[in-house]
DRENDO-1510 file (C-alpha; in Angstrom, 1 decimal, always signed):
<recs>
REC; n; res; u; v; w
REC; 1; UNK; -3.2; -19.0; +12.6 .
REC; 2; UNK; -1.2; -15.8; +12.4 .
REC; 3; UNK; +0.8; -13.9; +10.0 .
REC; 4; UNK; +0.7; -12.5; +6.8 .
REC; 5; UNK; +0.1; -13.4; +2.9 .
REC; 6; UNK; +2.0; -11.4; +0.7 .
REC; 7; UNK; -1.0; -11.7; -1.9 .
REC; 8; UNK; -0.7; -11.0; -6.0 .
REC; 9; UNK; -3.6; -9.5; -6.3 .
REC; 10; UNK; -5.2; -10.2; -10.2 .
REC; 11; UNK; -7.1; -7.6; -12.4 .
REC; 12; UNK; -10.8; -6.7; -11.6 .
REC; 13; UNK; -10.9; -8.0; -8.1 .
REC; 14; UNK; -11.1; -5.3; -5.5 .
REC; 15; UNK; -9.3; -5.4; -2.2 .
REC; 16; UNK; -12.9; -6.4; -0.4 .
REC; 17; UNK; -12.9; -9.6; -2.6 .
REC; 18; UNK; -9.5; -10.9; -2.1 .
REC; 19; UNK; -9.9; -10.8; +1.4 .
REC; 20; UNK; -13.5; -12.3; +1.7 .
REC; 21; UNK; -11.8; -15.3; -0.5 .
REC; 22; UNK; -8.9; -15.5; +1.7 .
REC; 23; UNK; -10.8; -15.7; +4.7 .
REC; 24; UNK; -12.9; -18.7; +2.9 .
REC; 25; UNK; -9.8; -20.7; +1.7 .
REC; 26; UNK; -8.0; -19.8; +5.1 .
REC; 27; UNK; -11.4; -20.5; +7.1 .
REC; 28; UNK; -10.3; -17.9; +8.9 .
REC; 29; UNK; -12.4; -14.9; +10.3 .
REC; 30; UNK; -9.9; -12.1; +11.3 .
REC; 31; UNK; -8.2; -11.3; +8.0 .
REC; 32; UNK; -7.1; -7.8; +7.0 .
REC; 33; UNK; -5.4; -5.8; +4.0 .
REC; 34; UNK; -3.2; -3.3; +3.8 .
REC; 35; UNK; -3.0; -0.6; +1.0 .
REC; 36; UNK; -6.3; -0.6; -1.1 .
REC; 37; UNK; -5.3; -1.3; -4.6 .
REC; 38; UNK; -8.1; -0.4; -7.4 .
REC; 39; UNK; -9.7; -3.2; -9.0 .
REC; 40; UNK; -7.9; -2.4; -12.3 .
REC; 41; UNK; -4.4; -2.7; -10.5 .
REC; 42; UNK; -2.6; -6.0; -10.3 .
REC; 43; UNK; +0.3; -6.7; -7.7 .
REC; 44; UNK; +1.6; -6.5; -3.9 .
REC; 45; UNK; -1.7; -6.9; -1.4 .
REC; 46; UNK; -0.1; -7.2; +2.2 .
REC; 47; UNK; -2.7; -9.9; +3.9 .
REC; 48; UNK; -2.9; -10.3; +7.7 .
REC; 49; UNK; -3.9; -13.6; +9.4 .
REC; 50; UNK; -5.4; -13.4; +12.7 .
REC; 51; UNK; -4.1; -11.2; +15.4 .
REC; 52; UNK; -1.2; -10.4; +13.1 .
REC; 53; UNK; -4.5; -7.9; +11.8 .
REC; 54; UNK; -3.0; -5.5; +14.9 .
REC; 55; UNK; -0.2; -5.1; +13.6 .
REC; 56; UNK; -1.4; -3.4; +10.2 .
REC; 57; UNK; -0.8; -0.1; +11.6 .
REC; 58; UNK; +3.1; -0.6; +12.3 .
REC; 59; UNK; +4.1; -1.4; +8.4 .
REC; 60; UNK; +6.3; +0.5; +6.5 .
REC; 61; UNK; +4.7; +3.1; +4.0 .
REC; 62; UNK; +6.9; +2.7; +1.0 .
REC; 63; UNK; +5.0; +1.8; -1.9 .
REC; 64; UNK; +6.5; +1.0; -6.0 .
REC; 65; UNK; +4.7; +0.6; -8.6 .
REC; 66; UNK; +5.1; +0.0; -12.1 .
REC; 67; UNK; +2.8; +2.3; -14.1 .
REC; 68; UNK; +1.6; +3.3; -18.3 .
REC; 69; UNK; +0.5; +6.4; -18.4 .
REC; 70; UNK; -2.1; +7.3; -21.5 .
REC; 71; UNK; -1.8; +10.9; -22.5 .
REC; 72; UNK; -4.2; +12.6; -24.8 .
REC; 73; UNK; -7.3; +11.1; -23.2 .
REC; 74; UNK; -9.2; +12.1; -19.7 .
REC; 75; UNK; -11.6; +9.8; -17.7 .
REC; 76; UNK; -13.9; +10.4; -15.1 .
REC; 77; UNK; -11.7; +8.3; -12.6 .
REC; 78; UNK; -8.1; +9.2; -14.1 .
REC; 79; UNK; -8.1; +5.5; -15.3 .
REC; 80; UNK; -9.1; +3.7; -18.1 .
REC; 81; UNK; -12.3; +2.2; -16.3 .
REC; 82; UNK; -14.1; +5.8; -16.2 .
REC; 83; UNK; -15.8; +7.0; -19.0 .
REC; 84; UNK; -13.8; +9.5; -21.8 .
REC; 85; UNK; -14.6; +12.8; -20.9 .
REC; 86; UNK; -11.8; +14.8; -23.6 .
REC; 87; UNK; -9.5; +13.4; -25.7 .
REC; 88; UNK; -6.8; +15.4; -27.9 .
REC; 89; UNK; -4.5; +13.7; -30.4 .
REC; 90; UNK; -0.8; +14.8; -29.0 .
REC; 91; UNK; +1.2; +13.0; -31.6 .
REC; 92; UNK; +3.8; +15.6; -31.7 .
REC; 93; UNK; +4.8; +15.1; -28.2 .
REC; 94; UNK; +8.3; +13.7; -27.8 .
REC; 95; UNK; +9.8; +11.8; -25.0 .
REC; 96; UNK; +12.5; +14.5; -24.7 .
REC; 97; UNK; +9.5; +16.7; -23.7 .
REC; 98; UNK; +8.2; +14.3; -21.1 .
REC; 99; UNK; +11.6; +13.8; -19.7 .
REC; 100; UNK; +11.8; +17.7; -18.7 .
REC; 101; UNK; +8.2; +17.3; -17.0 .
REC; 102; UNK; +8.7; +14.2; -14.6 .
REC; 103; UNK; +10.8; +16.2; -12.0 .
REC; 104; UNK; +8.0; +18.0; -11.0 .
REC; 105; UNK; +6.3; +14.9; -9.7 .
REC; 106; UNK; +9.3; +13.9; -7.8 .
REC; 107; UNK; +9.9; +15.0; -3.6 .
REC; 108; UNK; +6.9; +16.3; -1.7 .
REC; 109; UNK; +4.5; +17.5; -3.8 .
REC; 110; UNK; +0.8; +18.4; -3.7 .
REC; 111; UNK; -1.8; +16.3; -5.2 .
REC; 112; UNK; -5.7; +16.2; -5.8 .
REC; 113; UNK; -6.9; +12.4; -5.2 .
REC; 114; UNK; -9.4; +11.4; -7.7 .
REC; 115; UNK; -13.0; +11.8; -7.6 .
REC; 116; UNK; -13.3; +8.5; -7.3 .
REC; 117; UNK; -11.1; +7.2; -4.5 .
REC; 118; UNK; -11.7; +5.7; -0.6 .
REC; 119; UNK; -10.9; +9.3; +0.8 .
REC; 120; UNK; -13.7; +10.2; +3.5 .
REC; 121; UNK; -15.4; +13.4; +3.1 .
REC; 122; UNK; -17.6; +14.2; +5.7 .
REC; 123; UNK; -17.7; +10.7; +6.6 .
REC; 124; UNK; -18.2; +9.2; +3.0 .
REC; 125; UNK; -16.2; +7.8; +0.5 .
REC; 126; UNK; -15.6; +10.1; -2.6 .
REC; 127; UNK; -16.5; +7.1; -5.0 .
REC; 128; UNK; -20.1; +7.0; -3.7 .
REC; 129; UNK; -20.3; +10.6; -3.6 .
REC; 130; UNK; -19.5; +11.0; -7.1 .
REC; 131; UNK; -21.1; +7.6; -7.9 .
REC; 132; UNK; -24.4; +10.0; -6.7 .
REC; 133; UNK; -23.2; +13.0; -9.0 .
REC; 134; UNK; -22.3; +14.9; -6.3 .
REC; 135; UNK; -19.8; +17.6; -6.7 .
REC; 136; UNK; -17.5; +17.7; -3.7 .
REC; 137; UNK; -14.5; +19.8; -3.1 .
REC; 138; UNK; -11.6; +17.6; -3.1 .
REC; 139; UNK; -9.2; +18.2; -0.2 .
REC; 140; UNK; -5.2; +19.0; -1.3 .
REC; 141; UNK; -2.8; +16.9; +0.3 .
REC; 142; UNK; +1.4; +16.6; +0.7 .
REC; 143; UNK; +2.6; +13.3; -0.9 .
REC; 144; UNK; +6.0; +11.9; -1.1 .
REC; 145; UNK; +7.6; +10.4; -4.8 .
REC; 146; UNK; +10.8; +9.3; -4.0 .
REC; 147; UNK; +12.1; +8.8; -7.3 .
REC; 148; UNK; +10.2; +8.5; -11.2 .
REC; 149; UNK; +11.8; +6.2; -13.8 .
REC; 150; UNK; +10.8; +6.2; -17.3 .
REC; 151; UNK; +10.9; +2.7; -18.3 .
REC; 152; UNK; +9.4; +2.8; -22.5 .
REC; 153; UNK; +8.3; +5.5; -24.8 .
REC; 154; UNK; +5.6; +4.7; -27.6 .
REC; 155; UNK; +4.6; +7.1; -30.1 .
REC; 156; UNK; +0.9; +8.1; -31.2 .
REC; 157; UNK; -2.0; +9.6; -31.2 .
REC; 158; UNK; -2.1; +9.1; -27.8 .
REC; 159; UNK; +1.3; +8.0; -26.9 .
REC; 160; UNK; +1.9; +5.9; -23.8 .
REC; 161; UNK; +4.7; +6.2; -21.1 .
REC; 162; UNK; +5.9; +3.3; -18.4 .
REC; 163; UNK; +7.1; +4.6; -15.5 .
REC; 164; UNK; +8.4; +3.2; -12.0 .
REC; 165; UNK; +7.6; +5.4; -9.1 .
REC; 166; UNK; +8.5; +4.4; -5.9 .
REC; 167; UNK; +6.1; +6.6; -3.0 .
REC; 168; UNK; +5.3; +7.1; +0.1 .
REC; 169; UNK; +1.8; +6.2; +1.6 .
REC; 170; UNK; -1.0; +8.2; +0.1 .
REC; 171; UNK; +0.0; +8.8; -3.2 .
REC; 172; UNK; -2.3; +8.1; -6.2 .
REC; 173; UNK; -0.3; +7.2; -9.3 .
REC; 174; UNK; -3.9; +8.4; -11.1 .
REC; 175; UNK; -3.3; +11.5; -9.8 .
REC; 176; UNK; +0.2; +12.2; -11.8 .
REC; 177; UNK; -0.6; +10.6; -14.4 .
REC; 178; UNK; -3.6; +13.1; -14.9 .
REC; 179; UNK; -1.6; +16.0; -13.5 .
REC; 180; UNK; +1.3; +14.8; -16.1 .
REC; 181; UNK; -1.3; +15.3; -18.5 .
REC; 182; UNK; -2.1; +19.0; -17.5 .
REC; 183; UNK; +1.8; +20.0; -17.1 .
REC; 184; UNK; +2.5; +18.7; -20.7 .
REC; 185; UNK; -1.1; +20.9; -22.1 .
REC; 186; UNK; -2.5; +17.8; -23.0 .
REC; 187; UNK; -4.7; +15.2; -20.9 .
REC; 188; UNK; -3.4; +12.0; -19.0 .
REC; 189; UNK; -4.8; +8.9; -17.9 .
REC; 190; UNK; -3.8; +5.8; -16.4 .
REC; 191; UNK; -3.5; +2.5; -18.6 .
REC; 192; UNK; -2.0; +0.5; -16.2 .
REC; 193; UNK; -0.8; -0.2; -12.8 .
REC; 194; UNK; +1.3; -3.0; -11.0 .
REC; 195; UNK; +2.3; -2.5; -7.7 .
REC; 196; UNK; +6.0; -3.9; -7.1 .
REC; 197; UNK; +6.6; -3.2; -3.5 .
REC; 198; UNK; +4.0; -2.6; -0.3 .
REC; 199; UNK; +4.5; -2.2; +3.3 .
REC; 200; UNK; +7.8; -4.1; +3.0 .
REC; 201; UNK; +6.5; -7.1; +0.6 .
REC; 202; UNK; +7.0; -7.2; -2.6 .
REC; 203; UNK; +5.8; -8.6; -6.0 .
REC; 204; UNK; +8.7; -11.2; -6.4 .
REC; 205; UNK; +7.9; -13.3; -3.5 .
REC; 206; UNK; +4.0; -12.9; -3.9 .
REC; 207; UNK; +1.7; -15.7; -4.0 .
REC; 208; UNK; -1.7; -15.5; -6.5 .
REC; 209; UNK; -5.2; -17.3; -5.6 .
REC; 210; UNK; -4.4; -19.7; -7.2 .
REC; 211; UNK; -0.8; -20.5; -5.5 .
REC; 212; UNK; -2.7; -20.3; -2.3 .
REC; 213; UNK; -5.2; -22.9; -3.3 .
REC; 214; UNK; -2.6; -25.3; -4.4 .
REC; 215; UNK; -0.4; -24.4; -0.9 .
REC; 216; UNK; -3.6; -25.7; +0.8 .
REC; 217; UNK; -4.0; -28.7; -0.4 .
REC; 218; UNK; -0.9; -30.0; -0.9 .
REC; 219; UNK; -0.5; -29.0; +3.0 .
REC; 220; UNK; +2.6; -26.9; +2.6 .
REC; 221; UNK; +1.1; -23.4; +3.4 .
REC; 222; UNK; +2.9; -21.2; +6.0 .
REC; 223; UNK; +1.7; -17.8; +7.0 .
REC; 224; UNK; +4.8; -15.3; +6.8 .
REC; 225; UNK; +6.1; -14.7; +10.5 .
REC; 226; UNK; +4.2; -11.5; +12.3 .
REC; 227; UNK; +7.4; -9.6; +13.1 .
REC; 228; UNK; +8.9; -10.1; +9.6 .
REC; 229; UNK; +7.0; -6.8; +8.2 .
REC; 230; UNK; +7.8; -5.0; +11.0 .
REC; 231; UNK; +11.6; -5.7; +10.8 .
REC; 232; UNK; +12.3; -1.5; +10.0 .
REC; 233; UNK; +11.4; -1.2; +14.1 .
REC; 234; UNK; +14.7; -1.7; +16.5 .
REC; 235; UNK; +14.1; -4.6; +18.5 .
REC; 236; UNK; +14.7; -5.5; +22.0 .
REC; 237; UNK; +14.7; -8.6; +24.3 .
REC; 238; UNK; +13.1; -8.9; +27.9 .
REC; 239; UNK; +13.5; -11.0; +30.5 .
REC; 240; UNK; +10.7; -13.8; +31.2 .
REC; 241; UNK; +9.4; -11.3; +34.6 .
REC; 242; UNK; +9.5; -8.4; +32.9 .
REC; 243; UNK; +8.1; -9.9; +29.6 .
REC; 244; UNK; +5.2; -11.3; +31.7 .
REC; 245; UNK; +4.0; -7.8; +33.3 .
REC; 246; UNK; +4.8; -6.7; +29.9 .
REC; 247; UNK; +2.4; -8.9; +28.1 .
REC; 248; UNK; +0.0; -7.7; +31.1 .
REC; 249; UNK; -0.1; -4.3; +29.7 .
REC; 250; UNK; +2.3; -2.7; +33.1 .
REC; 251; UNK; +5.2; -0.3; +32.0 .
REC; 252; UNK; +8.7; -2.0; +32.4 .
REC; 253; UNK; +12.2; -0.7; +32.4 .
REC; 254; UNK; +14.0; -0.7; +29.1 .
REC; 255; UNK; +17.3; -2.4; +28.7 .
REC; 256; UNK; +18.7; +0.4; +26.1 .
REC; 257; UNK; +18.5; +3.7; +25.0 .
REC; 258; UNK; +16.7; +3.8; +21.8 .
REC; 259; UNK; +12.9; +5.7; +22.2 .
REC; 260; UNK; +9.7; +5.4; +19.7 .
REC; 261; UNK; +8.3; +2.1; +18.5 .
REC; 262; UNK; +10.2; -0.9; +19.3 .
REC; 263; UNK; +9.0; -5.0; +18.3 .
REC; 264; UNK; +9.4; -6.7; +21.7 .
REC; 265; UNK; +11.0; -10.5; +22.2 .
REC; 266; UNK; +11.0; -12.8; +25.2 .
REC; 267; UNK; +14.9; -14.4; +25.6 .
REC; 268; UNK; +13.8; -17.2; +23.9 .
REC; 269; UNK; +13.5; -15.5; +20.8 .
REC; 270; UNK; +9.2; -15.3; +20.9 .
REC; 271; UNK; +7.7; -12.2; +19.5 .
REC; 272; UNK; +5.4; -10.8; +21.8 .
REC; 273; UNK; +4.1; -7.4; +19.8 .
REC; 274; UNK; +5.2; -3.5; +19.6 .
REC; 275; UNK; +5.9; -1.0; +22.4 .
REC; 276; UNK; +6.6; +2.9; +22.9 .
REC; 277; UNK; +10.0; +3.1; +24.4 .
REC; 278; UNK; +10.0; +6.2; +26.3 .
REC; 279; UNK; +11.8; +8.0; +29.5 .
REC; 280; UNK; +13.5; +4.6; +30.1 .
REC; 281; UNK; +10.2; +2.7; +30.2 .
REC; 282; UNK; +8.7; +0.1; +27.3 .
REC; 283; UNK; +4.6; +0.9; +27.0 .
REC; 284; UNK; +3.4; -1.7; +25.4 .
REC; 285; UNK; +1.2; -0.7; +22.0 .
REC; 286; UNK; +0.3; -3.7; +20.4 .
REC; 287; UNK; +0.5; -7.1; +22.9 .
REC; 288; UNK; +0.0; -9.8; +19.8 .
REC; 289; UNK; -0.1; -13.0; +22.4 .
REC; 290; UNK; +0.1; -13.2; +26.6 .
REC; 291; UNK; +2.1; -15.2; +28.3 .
REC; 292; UNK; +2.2; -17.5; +31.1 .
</recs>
């Protein structure tokens, strides 16, 4: 079996887990994920089956999510699973006031991950460092927000905001919601997260756990086709020799003009994996099956 699961993922499992129970349900061994979500997110979890795992790499980056942003209140992980480390009633802060701030979090901007995140350091994670109460020195980083939509307003002591942000690859949405916090002289947190859109799947043709389960056994699961993620790549077609030393790993002549990545098909419409298209020659990257 190969392919992907375009995977709902629910609240309070992390990435790891959803995986490990996909691979049991699947009885599959090679099963992969892209775009960690945190436990406390819900939404989009791109799943590969099999040697579709290789192809991981080659997805789109966009990400959307759908996001409530808690301001007045800061956490030891930016979220509301940390523990409250300041909180300051902001009741006088007005939407109007808000609506002035967002621009600053839209384009490239820079951004601090969170203590606790899967960022290496040194060759460890930043949650077990800080799990350790180590103080590390978070590196800066250039992220991209595409565009920021305020989606509700509701007033309080700590009044709560719902965005939707659609990102590029990298971007913590606990990151702006903290920073939000700082550029408005208050604190921020985030209350919630749903991702929408990941890698080029997204949340309205997602399956849960439990959809999978039920796929199963009535028989009527199929794995979404390898190339279909990949379908932002130009494509090309080879002929059955040259598609042969192709799948051998041996640099062929390309039929076009286009260079960088291209997703590679034999005439009769197979896909046979990703190649470099350059100086008139197709290097193959990623060979997903041989042929014969």
């Amino acid at each position: 079996m190969q392919g992907f699961l375009n995977l709902n993922k629910p609240f309070d499992w992390t990435s790891h887990d959803c995986v490990a129970r996909v691979r049991k349900l699947l009885r599959l061994k090679r099963v992969g994920h892209a775009g960690t979500l945190d436990p406390a997110a819900t939404g989009v979890l791109p799943i590969a089956l099999g040697k579709a795992t290789r192809l991981l790499q080659y997805l789109p980056g966009k990400k959307a999510y759908k996001a409530t942003i808690r301001l007045g209140m800061c956490t030891t992980t930016d979220d509301l699973q940390g523990e409250i480390i300041a909180s300051q009633p902001c009741s006088g802060l007005s939407l109007a006031t808000v609506k002035t701030a967002i621009p600053q979090f839209e384009g490239k901007i820079e951004q601090i991950p969170p203590s606790y995140s899967a960022i290496q350091v040194q060759g460890q994670r930043l949650y077990d460092l800080a799990r350790k109460g180590e103080n590390v020195e978070v590196p800066m980083r250039i992220v991209e927000v595409f565009h920021i939509e305020i989606l509700d307003w509701r007033d309080g002591d700590y009044p709560e905001l719902d965005i939707a942000i659609a990102c590029g690859s990298g971007t913590y949405i606990r990151a702006i919601a903290r920073d939000l916090g700082i550029v408005l002289q208050t604190y921020g947190t985030l209350a919630a997260l749903t991702r929408t859109e990941s890698n080029g799947f997204h949340i309205a043709d997602s399956v849960t756990l439990k959809d999978l389960e039920t796929q199963l056994q009535a028989g009527t699961f199929q794995p979404i086709p390898p190339d279909a993620p990949v379908k932002h790549l130009p494509s090309t077609i080879l002929q059955t020799t040259s598609a042969l030393k192709w799948c051998q790993g041996q640099h062929v002549l390309a039929n076009h003009d286009i260079s960088g990545l291209l997703r590679v098909y034999e005439e009769d419409g197979r896909f046979l994996g990703i190649s470099q298209s350059q100086n008139g020659m197709l290097i193959p990257q990623m060979v997903l099956e041989a042929i014969s």
